[in-house]
Structure formats: structure tokens, C-alpha cells
Backbone bond lengths (Angstrom), bond angles and torsions (degrees), N, CA, C in turn:
res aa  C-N    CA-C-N  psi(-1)  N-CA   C-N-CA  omega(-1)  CA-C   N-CA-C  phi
1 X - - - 1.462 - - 1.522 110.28 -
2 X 1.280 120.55 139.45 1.598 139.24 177.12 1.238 94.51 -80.33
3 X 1.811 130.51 118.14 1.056 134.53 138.53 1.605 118.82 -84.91
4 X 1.745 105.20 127.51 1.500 109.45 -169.16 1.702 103.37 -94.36
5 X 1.283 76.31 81.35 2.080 74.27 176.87 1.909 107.92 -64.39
6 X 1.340 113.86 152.20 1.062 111.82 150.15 1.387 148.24 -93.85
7 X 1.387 116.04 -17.21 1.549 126.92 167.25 1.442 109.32 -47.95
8 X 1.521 134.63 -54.83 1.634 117.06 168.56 1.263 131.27 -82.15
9 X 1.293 113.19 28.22 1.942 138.13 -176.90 1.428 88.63 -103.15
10 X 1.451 104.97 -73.59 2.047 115.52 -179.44 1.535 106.29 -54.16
11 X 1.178 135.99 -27.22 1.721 119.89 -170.71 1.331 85.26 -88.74
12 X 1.329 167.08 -30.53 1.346 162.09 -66.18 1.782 79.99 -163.83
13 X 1.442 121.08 -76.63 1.206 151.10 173.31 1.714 99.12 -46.57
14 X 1.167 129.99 -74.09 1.458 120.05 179.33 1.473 125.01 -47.95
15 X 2.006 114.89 -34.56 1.095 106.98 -175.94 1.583 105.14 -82.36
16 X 1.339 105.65 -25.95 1.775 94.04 173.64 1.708 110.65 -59.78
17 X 1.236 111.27 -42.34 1.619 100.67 175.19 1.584 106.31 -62.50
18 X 1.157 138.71 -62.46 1.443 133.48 -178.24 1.564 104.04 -31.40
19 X 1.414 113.83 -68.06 1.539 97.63 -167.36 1.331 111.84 -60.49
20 X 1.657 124.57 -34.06 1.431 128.63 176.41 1.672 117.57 -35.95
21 X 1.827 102.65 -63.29 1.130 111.95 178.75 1.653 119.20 -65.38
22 X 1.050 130.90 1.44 1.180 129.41 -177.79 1.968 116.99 -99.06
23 X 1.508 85.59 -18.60 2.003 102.06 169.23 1.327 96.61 -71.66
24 X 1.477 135.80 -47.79 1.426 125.41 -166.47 1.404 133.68 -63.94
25 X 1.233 117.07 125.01 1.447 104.02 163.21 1.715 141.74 -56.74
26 X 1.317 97.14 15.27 1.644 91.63 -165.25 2.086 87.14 -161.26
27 X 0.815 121.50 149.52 1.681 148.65 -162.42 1.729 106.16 -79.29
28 X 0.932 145.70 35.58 0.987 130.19 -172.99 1.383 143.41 2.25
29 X 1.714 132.58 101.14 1.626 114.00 -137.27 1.996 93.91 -107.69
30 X 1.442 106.45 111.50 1.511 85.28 172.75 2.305 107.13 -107.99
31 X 1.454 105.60 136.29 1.304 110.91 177.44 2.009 97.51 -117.89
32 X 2.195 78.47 118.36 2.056 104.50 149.04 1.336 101.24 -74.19
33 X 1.381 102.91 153.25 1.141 147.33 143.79 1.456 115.27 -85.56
34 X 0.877 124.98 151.14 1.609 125.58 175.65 1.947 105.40 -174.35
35 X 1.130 98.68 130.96 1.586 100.23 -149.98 2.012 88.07 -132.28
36 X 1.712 118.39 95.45 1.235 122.07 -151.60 1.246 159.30 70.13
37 X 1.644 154.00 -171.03 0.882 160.31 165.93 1.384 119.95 -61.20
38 X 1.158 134.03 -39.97 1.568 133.56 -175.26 1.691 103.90 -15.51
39 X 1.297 111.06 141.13 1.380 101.43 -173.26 1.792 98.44 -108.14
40 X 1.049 110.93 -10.45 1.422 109.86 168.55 1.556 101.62 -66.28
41 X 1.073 116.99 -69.36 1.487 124.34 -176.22 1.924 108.99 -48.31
42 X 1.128 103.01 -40.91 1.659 110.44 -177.22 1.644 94.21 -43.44
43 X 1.481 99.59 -62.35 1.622 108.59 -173.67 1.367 132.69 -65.52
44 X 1.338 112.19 -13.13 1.296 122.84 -173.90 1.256 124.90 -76.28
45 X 1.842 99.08 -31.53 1.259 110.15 -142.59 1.643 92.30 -123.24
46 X 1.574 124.03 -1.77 1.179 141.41 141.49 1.489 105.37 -51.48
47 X 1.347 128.96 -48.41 1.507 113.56 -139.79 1.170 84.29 -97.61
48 X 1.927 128.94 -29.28 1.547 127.45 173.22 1.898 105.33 -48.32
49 X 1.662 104.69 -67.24 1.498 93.99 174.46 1.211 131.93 -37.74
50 X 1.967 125.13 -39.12 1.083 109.13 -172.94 1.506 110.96 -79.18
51 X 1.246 116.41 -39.30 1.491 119.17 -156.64 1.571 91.13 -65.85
52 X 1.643 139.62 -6.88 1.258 120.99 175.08 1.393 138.69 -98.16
53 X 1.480 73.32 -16.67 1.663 95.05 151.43 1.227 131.14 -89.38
54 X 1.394 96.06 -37.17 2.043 92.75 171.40 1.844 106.75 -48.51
55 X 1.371 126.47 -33.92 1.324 126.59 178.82 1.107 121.67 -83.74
56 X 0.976 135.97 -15.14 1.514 150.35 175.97 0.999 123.40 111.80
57 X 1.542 135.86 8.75 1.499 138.15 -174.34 1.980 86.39 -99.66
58 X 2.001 96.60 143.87 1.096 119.53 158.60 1.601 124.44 -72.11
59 X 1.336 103.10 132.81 1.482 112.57 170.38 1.183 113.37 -157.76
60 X 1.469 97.92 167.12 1.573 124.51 -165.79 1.451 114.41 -154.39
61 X 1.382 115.00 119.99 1.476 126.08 168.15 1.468 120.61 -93.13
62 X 1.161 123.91 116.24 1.438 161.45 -164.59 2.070 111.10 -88.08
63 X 1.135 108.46 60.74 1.755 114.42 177.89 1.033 115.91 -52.60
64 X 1.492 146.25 111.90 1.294 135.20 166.91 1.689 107.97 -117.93
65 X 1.421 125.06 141.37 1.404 127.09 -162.93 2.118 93.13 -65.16
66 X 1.483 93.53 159.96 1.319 102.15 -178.69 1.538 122.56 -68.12
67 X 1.308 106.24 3.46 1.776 104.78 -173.82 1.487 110.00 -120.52
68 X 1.668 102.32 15.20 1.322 93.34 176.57 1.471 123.94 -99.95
69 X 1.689 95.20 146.21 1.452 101.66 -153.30 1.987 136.11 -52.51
70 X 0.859 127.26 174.77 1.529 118.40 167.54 1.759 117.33 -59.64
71 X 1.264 111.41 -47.57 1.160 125.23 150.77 1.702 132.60 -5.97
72 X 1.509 91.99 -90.30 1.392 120.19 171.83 1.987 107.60 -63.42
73 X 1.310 118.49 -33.26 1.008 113.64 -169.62 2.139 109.01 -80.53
74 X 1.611 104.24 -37.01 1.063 116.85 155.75 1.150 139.21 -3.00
75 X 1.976 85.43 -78.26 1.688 132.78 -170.64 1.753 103.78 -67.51
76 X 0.938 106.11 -25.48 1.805 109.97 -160.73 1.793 77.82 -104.13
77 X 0.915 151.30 -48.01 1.717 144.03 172.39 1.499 107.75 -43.05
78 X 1.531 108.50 -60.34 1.347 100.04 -175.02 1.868 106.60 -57.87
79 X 1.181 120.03 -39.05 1.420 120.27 -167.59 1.573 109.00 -62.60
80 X 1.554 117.41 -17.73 1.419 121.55 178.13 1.362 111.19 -80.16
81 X 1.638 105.83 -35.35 1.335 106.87 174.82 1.222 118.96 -45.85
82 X 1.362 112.26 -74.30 1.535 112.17 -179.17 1.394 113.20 -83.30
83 X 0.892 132.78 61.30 1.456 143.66 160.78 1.700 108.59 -119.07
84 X 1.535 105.27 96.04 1.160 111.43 -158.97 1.707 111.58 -65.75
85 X 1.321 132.06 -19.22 1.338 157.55 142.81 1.622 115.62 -27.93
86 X 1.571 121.69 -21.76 1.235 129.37 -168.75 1.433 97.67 -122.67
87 X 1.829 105.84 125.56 1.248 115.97 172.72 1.167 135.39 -125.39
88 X 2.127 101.76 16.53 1.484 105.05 171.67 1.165 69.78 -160.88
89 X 1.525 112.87 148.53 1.665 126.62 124.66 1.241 116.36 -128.93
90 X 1.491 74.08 166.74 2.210 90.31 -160.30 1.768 86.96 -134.48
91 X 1.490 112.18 124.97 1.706 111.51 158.64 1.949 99.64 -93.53
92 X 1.255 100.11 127.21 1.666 93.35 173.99 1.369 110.82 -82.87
93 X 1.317 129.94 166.40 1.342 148.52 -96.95 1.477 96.29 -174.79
94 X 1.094 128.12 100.23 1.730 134.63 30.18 2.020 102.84 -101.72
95 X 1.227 102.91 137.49 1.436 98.44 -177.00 1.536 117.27 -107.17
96 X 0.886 119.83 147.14 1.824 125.61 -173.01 1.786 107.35 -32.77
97 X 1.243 106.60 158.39 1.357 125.11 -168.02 1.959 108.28 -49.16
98 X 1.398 95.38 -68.90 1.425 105.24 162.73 1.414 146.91 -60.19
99 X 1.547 112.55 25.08 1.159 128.36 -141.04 1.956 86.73 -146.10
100 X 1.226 123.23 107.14 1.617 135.52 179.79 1.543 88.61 -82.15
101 X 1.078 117.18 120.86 1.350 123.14 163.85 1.144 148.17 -95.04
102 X 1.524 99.69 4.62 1.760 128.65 177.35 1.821 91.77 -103.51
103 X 1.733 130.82 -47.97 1.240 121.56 165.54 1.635 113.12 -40.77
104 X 1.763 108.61 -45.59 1.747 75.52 -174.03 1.563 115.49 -99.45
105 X 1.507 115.47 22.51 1.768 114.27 170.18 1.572 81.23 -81.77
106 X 1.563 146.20 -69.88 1.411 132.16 -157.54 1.614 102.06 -61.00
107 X 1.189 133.37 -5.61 1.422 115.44 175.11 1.596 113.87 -79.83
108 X 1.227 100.11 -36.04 1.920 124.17 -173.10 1.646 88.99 -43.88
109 X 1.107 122.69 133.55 1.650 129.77 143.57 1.176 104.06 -54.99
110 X 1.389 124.55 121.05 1.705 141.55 174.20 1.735 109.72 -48.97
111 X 1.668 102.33 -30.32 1.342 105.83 -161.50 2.049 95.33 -86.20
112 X 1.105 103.33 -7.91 1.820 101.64 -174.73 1.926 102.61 -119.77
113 X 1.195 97.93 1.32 1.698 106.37 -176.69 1.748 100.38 -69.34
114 X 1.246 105.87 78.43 2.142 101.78 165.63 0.909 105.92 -74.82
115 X 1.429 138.63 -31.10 1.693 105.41 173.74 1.334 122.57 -74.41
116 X 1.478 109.45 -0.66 1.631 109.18 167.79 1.587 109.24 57.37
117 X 1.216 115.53 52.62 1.780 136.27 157.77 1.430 127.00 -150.78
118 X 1.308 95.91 45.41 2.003 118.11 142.61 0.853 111.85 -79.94
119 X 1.193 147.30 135.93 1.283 158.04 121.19 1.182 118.62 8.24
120 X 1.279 106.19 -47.40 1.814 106.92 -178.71 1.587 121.40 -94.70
121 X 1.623 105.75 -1.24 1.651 108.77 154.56 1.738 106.57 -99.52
122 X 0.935 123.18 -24.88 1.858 132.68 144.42 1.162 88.01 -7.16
123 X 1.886 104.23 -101.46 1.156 130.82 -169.52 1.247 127.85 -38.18
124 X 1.810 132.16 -50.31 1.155 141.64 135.25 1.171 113.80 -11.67
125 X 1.492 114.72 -91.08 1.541 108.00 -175.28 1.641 132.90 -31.05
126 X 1.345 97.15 -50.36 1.467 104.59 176.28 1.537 122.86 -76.07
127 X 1.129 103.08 -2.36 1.972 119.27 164.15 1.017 87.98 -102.67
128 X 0.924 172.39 127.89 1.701 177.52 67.94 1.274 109.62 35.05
129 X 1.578 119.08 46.61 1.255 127.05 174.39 1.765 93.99 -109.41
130 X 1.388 99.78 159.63 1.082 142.43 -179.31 1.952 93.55 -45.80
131 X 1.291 107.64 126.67 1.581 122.61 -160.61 1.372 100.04 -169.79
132 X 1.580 91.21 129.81 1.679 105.56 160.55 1.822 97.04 -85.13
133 X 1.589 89.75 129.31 1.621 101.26 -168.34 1.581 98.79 -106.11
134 X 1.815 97.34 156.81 1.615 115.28 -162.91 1.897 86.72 -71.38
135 X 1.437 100.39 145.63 1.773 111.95 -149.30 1.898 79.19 -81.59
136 X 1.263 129.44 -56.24 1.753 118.90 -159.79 1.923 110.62 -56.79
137 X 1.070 109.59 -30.03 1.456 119.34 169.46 1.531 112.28 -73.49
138 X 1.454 123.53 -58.45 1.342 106.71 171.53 1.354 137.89 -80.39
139 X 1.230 89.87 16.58 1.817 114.68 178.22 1.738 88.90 -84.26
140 X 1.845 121.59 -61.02 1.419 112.92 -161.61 1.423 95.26 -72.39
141 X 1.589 141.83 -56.58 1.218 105.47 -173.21 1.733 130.41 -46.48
142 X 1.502 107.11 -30.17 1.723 102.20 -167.51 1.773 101.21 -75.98
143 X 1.333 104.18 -4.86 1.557 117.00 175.89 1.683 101.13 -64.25
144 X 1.363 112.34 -69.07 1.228 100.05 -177.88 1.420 122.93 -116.19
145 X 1.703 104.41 46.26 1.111 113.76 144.95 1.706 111.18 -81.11
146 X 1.164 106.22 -51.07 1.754 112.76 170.21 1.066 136.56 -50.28
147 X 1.541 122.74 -18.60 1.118 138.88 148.46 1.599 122.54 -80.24
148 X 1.067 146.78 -18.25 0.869 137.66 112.46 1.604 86.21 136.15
149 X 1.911 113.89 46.39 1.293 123.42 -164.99 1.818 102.47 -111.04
150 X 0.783 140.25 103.28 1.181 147.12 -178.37 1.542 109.18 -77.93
151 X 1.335 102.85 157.68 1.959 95.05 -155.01 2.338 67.87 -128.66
152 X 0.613 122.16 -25.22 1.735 117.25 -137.47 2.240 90.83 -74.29
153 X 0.992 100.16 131.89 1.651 108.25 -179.20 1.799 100.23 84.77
154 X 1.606 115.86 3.50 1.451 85.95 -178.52 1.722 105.94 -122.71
155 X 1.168 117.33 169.30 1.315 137.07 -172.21 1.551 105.50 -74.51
156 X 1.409 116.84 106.43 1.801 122.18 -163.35 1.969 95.53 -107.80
157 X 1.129 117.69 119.72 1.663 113.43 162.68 1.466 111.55 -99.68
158 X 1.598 122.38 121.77 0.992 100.52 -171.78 2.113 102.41 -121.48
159 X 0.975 119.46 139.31 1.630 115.92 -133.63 2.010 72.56 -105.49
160 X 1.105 140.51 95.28 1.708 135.73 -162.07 0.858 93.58 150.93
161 X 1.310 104.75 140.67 1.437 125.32 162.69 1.650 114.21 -131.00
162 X 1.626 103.99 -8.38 1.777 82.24 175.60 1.564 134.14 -96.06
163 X 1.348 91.95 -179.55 2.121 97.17 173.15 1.241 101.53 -32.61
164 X 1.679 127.59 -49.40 1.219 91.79 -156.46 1.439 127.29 -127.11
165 X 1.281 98.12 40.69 1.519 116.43 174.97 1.495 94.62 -149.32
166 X 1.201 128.26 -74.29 1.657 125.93 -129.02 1.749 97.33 -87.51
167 X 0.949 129.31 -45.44 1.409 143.25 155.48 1.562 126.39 -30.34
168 X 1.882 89.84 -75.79 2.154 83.39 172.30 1.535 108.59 -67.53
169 X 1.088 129.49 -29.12 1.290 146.46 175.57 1.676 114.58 -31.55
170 X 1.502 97.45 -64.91 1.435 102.00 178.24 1.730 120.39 -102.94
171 X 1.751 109.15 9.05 1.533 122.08 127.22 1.716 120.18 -15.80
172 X 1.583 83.84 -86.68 1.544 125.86 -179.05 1.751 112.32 -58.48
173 X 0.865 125.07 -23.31 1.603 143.34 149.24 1.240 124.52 -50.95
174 X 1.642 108.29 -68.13 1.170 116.81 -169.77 1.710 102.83 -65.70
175 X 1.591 111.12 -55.99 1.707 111.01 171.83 1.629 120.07 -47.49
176 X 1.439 111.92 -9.99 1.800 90.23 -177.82 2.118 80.55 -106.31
177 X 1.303 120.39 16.56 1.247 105.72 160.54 1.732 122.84 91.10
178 X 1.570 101.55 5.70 1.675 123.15 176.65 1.971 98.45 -65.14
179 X 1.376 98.98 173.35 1.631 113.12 168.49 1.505 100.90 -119.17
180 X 1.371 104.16 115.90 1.406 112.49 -165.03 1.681 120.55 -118.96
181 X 1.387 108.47 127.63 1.582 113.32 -167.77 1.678 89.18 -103.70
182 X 1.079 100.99 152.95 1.699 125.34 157.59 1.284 131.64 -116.58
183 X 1.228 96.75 80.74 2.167 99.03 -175.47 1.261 111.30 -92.88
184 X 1.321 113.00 169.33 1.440 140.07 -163.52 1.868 123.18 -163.18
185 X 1.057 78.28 171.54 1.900 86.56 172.69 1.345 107.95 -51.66
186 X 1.311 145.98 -41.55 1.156 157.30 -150.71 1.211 119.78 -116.19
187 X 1.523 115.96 -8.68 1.288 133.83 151.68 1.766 133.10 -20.50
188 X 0.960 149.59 59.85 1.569 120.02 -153.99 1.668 131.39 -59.93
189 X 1.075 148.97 145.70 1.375 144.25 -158.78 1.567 90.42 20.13
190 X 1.207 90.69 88.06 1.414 125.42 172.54 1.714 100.35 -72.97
191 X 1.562 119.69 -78.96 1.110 145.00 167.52 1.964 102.76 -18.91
192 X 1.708 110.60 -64.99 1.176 100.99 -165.27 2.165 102.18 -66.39
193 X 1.660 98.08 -43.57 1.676 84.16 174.84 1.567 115.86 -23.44
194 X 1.540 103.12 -69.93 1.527 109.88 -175.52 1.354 128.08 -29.85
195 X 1.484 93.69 -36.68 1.735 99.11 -162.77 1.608 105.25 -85.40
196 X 1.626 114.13 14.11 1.522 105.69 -161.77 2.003 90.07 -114.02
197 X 1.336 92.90 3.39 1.801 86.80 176.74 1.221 103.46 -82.67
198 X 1.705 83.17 143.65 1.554 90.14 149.70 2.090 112.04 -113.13
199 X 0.672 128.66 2.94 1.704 146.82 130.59 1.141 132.92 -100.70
200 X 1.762 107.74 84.41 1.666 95.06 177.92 1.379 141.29 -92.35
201 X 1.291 144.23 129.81 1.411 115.25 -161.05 1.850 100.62 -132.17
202 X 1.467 80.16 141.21 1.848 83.87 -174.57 1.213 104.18 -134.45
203 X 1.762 109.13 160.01 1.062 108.50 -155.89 1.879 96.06 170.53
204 X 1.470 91.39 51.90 1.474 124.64 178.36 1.356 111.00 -98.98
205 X 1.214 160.10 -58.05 1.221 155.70 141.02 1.506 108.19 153.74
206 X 1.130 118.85 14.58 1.396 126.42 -149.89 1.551 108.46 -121.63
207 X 1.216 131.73 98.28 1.679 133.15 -162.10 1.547 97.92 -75.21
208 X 1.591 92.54 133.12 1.177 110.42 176.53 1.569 107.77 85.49
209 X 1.306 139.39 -2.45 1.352 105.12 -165.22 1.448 132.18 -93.80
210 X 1.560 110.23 -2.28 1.720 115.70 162.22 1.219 90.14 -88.06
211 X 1.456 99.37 124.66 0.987 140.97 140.01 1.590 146.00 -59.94
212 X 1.712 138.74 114.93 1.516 94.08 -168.76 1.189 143.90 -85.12
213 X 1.638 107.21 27.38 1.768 125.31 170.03 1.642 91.52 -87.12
214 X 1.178 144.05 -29.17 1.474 132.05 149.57 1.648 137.10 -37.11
215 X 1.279 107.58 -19.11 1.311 120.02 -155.85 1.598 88.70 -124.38
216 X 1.937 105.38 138.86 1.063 120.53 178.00 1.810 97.06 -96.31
217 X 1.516 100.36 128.40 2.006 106.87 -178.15 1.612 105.24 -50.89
218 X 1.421 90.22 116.09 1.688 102.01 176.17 1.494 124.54 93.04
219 X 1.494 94.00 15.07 1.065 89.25 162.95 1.767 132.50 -99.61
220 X 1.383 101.62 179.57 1.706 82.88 -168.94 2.005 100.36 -119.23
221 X 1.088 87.48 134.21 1.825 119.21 -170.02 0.905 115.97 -91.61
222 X 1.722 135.05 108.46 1.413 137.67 166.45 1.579 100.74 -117.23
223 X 1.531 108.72 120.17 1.465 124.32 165.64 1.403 105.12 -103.22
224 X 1.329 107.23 118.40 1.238 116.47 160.70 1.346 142.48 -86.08
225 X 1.560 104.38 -9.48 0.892 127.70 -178.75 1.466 129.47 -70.83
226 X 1.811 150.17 139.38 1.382 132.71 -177.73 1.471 100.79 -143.69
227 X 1.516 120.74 101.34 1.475 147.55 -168.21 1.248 109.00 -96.34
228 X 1.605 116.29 93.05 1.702 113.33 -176.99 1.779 88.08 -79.83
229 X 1.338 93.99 134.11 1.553 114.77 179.86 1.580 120.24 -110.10
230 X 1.872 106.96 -9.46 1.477 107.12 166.77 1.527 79.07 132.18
231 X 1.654 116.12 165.02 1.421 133.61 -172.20 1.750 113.33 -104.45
232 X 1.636 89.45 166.08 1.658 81.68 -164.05 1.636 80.76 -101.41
233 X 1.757 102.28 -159.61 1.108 110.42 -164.05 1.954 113.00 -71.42
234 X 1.004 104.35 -21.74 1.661 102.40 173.26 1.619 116.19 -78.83
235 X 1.580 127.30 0.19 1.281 143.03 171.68 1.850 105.63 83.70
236 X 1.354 98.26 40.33 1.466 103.88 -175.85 1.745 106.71 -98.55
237 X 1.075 109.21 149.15 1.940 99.85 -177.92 1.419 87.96 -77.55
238 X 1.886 97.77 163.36 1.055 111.02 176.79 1.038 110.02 -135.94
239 X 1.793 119.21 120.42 1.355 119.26 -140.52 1.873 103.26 -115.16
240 X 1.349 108.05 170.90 1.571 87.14 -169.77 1.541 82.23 -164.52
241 X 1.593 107.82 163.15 1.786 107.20 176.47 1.002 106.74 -143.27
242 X 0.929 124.71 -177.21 1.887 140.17 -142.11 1.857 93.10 -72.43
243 X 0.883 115.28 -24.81 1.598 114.60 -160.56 1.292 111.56 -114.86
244 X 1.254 116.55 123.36 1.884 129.55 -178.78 1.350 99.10 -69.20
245 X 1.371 103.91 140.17 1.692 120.26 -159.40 1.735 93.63 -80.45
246 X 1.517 128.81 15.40 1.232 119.47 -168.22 1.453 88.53 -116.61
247 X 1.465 111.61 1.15 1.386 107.02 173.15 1.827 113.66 -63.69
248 X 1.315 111.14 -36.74 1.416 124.57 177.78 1.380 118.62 -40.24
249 X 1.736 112.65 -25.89 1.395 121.16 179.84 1.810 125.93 -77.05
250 X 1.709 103.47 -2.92 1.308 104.05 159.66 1.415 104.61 -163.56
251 X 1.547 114.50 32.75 1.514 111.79 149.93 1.514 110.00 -84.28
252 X 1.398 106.72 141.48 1.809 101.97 159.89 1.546 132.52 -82.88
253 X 1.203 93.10 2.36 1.814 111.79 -171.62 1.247 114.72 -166.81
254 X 1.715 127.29 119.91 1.296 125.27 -163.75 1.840 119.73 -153.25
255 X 1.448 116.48 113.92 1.399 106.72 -161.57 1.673 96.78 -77.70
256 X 1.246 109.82 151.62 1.204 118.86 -160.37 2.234 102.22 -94.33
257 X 1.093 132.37 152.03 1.358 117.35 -168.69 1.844 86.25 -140.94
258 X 1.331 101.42 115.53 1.816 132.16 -5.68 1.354 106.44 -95.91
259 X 1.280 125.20 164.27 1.687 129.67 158.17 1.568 69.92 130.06
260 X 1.688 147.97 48.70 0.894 128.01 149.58 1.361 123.70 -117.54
261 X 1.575 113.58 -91.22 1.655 130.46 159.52 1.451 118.88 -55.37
262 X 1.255 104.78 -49.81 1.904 129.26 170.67 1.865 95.09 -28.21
263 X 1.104 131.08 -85.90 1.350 127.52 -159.82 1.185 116.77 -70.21
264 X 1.171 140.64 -19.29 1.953 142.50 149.53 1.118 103.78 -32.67
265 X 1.245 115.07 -52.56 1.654 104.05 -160.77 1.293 149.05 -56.33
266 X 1.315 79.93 -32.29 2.192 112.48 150.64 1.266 104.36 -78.53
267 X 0.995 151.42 -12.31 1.393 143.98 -164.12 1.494 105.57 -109.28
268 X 0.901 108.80 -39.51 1.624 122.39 162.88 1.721 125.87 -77.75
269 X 1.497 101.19 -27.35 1.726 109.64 156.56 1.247 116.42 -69.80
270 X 1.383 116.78 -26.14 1.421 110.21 -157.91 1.944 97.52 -103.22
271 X 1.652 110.78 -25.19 1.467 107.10 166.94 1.405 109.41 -79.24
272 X 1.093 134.79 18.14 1.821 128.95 170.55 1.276 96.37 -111.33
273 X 1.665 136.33 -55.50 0.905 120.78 143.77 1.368 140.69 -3.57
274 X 1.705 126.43 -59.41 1.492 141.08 166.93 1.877 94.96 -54.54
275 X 1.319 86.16 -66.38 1.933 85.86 -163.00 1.281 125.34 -80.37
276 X 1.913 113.72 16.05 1.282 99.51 165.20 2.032 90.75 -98.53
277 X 0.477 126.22 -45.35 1.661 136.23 175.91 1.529 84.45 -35.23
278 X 1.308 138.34 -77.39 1.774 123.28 -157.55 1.722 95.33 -62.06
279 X 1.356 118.02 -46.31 1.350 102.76 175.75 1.423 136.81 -42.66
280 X 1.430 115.30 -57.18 1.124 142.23 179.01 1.732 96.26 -66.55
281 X 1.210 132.89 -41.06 1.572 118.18 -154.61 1.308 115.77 -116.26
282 X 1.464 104.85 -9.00 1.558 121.29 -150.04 1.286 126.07 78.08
């Protein structure tokens, strides 16, 4: 069985941005958002800053206390917009109670949106025009573009239904030319759908729940999913994904959780990042 790690997908992806950024005349500027304490988010959006600097693109993270309003948070979006100096923003994710979080993806300028979930790269994508794409989806296609797994003439199940996976996801499916299902909770013989892929992708939240009476033999398995299930004895999380590791016994190809989907996602923030900056600047 092919395990699709992601750590040599993302170095693959960073050095193409390194040499990219080094043709340009001008630094590429990407600005976080970060809206409180969450310590998931503290960390996340650390490892976004470093890895964009380790490549050579400029950035800057933007702290605002957790009670500040929709308003105020808005007002400081629009000011990124036209701040011709700014060539991505990202609000991180999950944002305070009082804070509509679909109001501030339609505030984002489409043309500086790197996480690629405006509405109007939505819309883009699925016209097969030119779109900064949602980064966890174009992380799994460049996954098995690199492996050298072709999706185009085959039968794709994709176990999601939202904006920001299961949706642009099978966008990006349908354009490399796959036959693409969209399942869900509400799905019926859910189980038999599954078993009719020959690309399955999940991204249910639920550890362990493909099964390998789910899985058609040989097929190839991307979990996107990363389920902290509680810490081991050194106080480390202990992370787990949608798919039972006994699935490996008749998948032909399988991203491993974690060291799989998990590390694209910066790698793919930080290449929309590159290509809204050549867009926008030349």
C-alpha cells in the first residue's frame, strides 16, 4: 500500500514558492487575523507566520482582544483591502461568539481572500475560472497529483458536504474530469455509496469510522480529517482520522493522520498567497 504522506508534497510546494518568490520584484505581504486566546488558534497561526517567512513571503499577525465587535473587526478588513501593501488576508477560524463569520468571508476582497472562501472564488471555482482555491482541498488534489494518482474517468465519494472541504473539493474533481458523489449524514446506505469508490475521501470528524467493509479493494483513501481523542502519557494529543488503520489492508493508497492532508494546508495558503500578489501586482 502507497502511504500519501504530506511533509514531501509541502517541501515540493514551498520550494516552488521559494524559487517563485525570488523572480519578483516586490516581497509578497500576507496579513492574519486572529481574534483572541484560543490556544489552538495561538498555534496555528504561529506555524502559518513562520512557515512564510521561512520561504520568503512577508507577514504579519494582527491580535485583537476576544470581545471585539463585528463592527470594529469589519472596519480594520476593509482597511486591508485597500492597503495596496497587503496581498492576502486570512481571519483565523473559529472566531468569537459575536462575530458572523460568513459576514466577514463577504467583506474579504476576493482578489486578497487566501483561504479561498468568498463566495466569489466559490463561484469562480465552480465556473472553472481562474480562483484562489479553499487551501484543505487543494492541498488533497496536489496530494495526488504528486503521487502520480489520477482522479479523471474515475468514480470519487466524497463523505462532506461543506464550503470548506466537501464542496470546493468536488469543484476541483469535477474539473480534472472524475464522477463525483457528495455524501453526508443524511445520505442513505451511506456505507454501500462508500464502497462504490474508487477515490474515497472523508472528512466526517468521527475517529475510526471507515471501516474496511467500507472501502472498495484498491482503492485509494484520503482522510482529511484530525480527531484529538485525549493525550498520552507525556501530555501530547492524540490524534486519529476518520479511517481505521485496518483500512490499509485493502486500500491501495492511503494518507496517513497526521503527516497527511494536515500539512498542505499551509502550503496551499501560502501558494494563493504567491498568486494573488502576481495577480494583483504583476
Amino acid at each position: 500500500m502507497l502511504s500519501l504522506a504530506g511533509p514531501p508534497v509541502a517541501e515540493t510546494v514551498y520550494a516552488e514558492l521559494q524559487a517563485q518568490i525570488a523572480t519578483l520584484p516586490y516581497v509578497p505581504h500576507l496579513r492574519v487575523v486572529r481574534l483572541g486566546e484560543d490556544p489552538a488558534s495561538v498555534s496555528y497561526v504561529r506555524l502559518k507566520d513562520r512557515q512564510a517567512k521561512k520561504i520568503g513571503l512577508s507577514s504579519q499577525v494582527d491580535v485583537f482582544p476576544e470581545n471585539t465587535s463585528q463592527a470594529e473587526l469589519l472596519a480594520y478588513i476593509q482597511a486591508l483591502n485597500t492597503d495596496p501593501a497587503v496581498d492576502g488576508i486570512l481571519v483565523q477560524s473559529p472566531v468569537p461568539k459575536q462575530i458572523d463569520f460568513n459576514v466577514v468571508l463577504q467583506a474579504i476582497n476576493p482578489d486578497k481572500d487566501v483561504d479561498g472562501l468568498t463566495p466569489t472564488n466559490a463561484g469562480r471555482l465552480w465556473m472553472g475560472l481562474p480562483a484562489l482555491e479553499s487551501c484543505t482541498p487543494a492541498g488533497v488534489m496536489r496530494i495526488l497529483k504528486h503521487y502520480g494518482l489520477e482522479v479523471a474517468g474515475r468514480e470519487v465519494v466524497i463523505i462532506n458536504r461543506s464550503n470548506l472541504v466537501g464542496k470546493p473539493l468536488a469543484a476541483m474533481m469535477l474539473r480534472q474530469n472524475a464522477t463525483v458523489t457528495l455524501a453526508h449524514s443524511k445520505t442513505r446506505h451511506l456505507q454501500a455509496v462508500a464502497q462504490r469508490a474508487e477515490v474515497l475521501v472523508t472528512a466526517v470528524g468521527r475517529p475510526n469510522f471507515i471501516q474496511p467493509d467500507w472501502v472498495r479493494p484498491g482503492a485509494v483513501v484520503v482522510d482529511v480529517s484530525i480527531n484529538r481523542v485525549g493525550q498520552n502519557a507525556q501530555g501530547r494529543d492524540i490524534l486519529l482520522g476518520d479511517v481505521s488503520p485496518d483500512v490499509a489492508l485493502v486500500a491501495s493508497a492511503l494518507t496517513p493522520v497526521p503527516g497527511g492532508v494536515g500539512p498542505m494546508t499551509v502550503a496551499m495558503l501560502l501558494s494563493n498567497t504567491v498568486q494573488a500578489a502576481i495577480r494583483r501586482r504583476g
